[in-house]
C-alpha positions as CSV (number, residue, x, y, z in Angstrom):
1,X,0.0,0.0,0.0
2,X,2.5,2.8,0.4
3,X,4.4,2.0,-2.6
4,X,0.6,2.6,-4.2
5,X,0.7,6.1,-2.2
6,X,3.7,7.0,-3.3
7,X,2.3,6.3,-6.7
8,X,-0.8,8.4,-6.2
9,X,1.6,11.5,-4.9
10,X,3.6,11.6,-8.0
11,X,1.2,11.3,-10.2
12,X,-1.2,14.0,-8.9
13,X,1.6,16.5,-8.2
14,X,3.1,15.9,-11.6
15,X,-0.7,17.9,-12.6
16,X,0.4,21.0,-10.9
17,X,2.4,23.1,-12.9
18,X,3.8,26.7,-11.8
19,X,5.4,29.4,-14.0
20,X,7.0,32.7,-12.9
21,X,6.2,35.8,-13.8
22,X,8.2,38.7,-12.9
23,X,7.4,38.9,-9.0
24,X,4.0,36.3,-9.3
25,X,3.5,33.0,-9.8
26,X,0.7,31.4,-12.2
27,X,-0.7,27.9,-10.7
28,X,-1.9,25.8,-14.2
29,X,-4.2,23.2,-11.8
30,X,-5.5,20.1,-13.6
31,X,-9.0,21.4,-12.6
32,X,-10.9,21.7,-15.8
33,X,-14.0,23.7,-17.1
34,X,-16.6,22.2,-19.8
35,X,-14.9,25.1,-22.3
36,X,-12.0,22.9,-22.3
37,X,-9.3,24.9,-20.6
38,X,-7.5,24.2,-17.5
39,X,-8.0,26.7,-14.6
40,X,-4.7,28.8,-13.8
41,X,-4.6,31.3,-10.9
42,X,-2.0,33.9,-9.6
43,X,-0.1,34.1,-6.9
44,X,1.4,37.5,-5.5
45,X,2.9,39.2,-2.5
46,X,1.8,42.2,-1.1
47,X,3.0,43.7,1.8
48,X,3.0,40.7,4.8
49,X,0.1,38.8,2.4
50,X,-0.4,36.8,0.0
51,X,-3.3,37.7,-2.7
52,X,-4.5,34.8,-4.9
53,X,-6.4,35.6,-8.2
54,X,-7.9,34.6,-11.7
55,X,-5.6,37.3,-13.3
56,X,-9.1,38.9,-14.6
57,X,-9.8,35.9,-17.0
58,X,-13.4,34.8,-16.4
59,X,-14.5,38.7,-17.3
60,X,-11.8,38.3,-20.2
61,X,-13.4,35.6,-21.9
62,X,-10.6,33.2,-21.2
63,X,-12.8,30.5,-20.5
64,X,-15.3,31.0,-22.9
65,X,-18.1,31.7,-20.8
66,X,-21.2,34.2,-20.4
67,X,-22.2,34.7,-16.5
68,X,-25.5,35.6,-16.9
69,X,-26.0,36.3,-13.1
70,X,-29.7,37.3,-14.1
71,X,-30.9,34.0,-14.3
72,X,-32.1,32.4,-10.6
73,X,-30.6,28.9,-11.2
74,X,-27.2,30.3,-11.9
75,X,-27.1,33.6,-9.9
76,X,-27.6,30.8,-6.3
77,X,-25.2,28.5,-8.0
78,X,-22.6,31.7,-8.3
79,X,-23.7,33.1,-5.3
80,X,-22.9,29.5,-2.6
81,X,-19.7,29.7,-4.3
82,X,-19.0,33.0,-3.4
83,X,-19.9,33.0,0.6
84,X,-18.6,29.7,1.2
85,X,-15.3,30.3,-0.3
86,X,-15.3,33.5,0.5
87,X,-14.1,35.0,-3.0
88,X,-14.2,38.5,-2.9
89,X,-13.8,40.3,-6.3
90,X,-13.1,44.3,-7.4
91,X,-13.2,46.1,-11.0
92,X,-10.3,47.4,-12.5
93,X,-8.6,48.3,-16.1
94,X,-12.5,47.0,-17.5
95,X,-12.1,43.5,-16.2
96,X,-13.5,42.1,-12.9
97,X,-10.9,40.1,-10.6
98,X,-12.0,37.3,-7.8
99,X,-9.3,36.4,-5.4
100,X,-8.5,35.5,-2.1
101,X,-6.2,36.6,0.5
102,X,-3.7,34.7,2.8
103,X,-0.9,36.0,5.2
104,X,-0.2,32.1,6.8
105,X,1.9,30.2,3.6
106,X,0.1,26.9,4.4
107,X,-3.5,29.3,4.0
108,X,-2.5,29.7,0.6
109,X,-2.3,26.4,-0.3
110,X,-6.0,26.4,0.7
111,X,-6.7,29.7,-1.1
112,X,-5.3,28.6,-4.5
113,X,-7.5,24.9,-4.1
114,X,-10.7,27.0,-3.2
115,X,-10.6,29.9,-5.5
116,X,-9.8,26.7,-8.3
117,X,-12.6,25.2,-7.6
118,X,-14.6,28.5,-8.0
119,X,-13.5,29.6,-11.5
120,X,-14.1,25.8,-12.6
121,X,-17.6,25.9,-11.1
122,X,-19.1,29.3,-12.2
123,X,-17.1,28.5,-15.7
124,X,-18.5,25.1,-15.9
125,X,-22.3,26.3,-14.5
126,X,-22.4,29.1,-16.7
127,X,-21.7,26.9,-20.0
128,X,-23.9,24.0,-18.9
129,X,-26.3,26.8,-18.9
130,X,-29.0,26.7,-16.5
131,X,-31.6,28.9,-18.4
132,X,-33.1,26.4,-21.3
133,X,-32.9,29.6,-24.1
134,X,-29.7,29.2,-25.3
135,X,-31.0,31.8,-27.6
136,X,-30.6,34.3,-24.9
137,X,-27.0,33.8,-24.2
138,X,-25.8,33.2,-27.3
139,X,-27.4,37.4,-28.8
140,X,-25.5,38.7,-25.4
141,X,-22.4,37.0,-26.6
142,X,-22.9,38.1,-30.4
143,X,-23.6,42.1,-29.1
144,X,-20.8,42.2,-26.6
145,X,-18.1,40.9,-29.0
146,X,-19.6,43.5,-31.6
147,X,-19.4,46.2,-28.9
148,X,-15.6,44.9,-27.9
149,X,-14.6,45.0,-32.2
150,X,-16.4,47.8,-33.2
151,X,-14.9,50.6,-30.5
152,X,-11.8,51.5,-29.6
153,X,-10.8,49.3,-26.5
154,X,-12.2,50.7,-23.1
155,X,-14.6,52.3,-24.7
156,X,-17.5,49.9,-22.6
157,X,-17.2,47.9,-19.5
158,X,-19.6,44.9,-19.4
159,X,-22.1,43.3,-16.3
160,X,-21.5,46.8,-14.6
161,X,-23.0,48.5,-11.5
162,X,-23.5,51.8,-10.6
163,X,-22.8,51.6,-7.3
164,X,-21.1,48.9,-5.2
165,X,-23.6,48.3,-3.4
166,X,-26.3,47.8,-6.1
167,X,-27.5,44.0,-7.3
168,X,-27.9,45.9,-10.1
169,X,-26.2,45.1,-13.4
170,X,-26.3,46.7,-16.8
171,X,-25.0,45.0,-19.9
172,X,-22.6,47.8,-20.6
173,X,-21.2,51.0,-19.9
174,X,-19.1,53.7,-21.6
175,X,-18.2,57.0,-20.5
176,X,-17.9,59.9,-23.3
177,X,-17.4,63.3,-22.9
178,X,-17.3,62.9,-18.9
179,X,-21.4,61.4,-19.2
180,X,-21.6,57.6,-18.6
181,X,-24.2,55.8,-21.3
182,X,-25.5,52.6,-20.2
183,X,-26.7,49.7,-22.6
184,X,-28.6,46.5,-22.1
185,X,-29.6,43.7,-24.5
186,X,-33.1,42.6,-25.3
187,X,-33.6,39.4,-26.3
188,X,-35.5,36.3,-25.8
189,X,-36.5,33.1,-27.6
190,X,-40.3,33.2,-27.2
191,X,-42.7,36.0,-26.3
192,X,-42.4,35.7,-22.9
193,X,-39.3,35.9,-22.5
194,X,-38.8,38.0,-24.6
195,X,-41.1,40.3,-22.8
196,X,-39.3,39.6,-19.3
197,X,-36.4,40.7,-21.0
198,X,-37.9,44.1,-22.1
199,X,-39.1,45.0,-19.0
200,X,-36.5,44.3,-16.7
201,X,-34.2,46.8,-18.9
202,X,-37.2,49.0,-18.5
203,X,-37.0,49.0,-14.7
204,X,-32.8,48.9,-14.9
205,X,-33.2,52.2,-16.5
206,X,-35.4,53.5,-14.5
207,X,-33.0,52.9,-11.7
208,X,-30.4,54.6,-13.3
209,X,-32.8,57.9,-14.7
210,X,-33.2,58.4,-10.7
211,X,-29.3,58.5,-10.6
212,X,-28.6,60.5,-13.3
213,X,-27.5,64.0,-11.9
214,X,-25.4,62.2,-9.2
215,X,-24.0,59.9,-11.5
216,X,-23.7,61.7,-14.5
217,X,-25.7,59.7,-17.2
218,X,-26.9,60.9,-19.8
219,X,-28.1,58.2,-22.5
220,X,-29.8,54.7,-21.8
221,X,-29.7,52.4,-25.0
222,X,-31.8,49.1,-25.3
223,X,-30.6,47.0,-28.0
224,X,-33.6,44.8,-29.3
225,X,-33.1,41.2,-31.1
226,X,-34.7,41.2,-34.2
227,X,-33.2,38.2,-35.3
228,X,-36.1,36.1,-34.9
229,X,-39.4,38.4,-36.6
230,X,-41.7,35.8,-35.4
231,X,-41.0,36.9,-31.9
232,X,-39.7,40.2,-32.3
233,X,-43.1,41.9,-34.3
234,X,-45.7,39.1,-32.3
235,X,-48.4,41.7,-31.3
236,X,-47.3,40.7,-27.7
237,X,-44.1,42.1,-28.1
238,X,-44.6,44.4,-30.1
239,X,-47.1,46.0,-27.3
240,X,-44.3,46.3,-24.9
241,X,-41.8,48.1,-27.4
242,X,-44.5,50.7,-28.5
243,X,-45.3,51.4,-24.5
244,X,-41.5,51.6,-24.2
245,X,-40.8,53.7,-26.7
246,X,-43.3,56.3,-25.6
247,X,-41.3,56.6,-22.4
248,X,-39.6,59.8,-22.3
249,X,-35.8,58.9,-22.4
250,X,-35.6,55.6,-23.5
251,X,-33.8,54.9,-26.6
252,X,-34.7,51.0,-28.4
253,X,-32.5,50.3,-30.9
254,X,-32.8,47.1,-33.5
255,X,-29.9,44.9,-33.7
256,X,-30.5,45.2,-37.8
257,X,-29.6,48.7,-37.3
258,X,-26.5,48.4,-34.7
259,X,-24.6,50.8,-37.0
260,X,-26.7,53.9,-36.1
261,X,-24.7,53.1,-32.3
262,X,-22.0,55.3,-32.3
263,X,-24.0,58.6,-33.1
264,X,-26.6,57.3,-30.7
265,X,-23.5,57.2,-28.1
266,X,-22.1,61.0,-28.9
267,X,-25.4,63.0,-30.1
């Protein structure tokens, strides 16, 4: 039996692999995500502690995944992972960064298994997908690589709040001429979702109209999916847009027409 232990300790360690970079250290685990890619994290001294990171690749797109933190299913799954590993996670440079903190050095050997085991879950939950319209997920992806392509780079953060301490988050956000424009996607494989959809961006702007002077916004764009005309002009939807178009300050524009964008963004 030990001689099988020893054989179970070599193997397994030969999985970990470590690289240096300048002053950190990247961990490549042999925890895996359903997008195919191992899970890596980062390793840094500051001060008397030790801070453990993703290096900012979930919100990168690294692992090729879409946290759509507005669906239930997901948003508990994200959520447990969160307060029982206690992840904590700040914005910076347009990317969001989860890490840990450890001053002991055997803590950090903890830190780096349980902030692995987070970025493989909340990878892994988010492309199992737990919302059945893949539909959905799949127009978010298409307007957020469009937004990412089609403006100079930092031009919009994504899954952004206004406030730290909002649970409020809007697809994107850019800031021109010192007045921050917000933008959320409307989409949905059926009329009712599709209506859902509408109206939560309806009540996410209205959020941020009441913030407006104090937060300096000055232009809230809804881009619609009009990919599929069976849902987007059913008489059920198309009730909803009219209604929201009527509102004073809300600005619906079609997906067909995402080129009319950038003079929305600077009129």
């Amino acid at each position: 039996m030990q001689g099988l232990l020893e054989s179970i300790k070599e193997t397994y360690n030969a999985l970990w692999h470590v690289k240096v970079l300048g002053d950190s250290l990247e961990i490549i685990t042999p925890m895996v995500t359903t997008s195919e890619a191992f899970v890596s994290v980062f390793v840094t001294k500051r001060g008397d502690e030790y801070v453990i990171t993703d290096g900012g690749w979930i919100s990168s797109g690294y692992y090729e995944c879409d946290m759509d933190l507005q669906g239930k299913a997901y948003q508990r799954l994200f959520q447990y992972y969160i307060e029982n590993y206690g992840i904590f996670q700040t914005i910076g440079h347009g990317r969001t960064l989860y890490y840990k903190k450890a001053k002991d050095r055997i803590l950090v050997v903890n830190a780096i298994f349980e902030l692995s085991h987070f970025i493989s879950a909340v990878v892994s939950g988010a492309n199992i997908q737990f919302q059945a319209d893949k539909k959905e997920i799949t127009f978010r992806r298409s307007v957020r690589n469009y937004l990412s392509l089609e403006f100079d780079e930092g031009t919009f953060r994504f899954g952004q709040k206004l406030t730290p301490n909002s649970s409020i988050e809007f697809g994107a956000m850019s800031n021109l001429g010192g007045y921050i424009q917000l933008v959320n996607v409307v989409t949905g494989s059926n009329t009712g979702y599709y209506r859902d959809s509408l109206c939560r961006s309806n009540m996410y702007f209205e959020y941020a109209r009441s913030m407006a002077e104090k937060c300096r916004i000055n232009k809230t764009i809804a881009i619609l999916d009009d990919t599929t005309p069976s849902v987007y002009n059913a008489p059920a939807v198309r009730e909803f847009i009219t209604f929201s178009q009527e509102r004073e300050g809300n600005i619906l524009l079609p997906w067909s027409k995402k080129s009319q964008l950038s003079d929305l963004l600077v009129a």
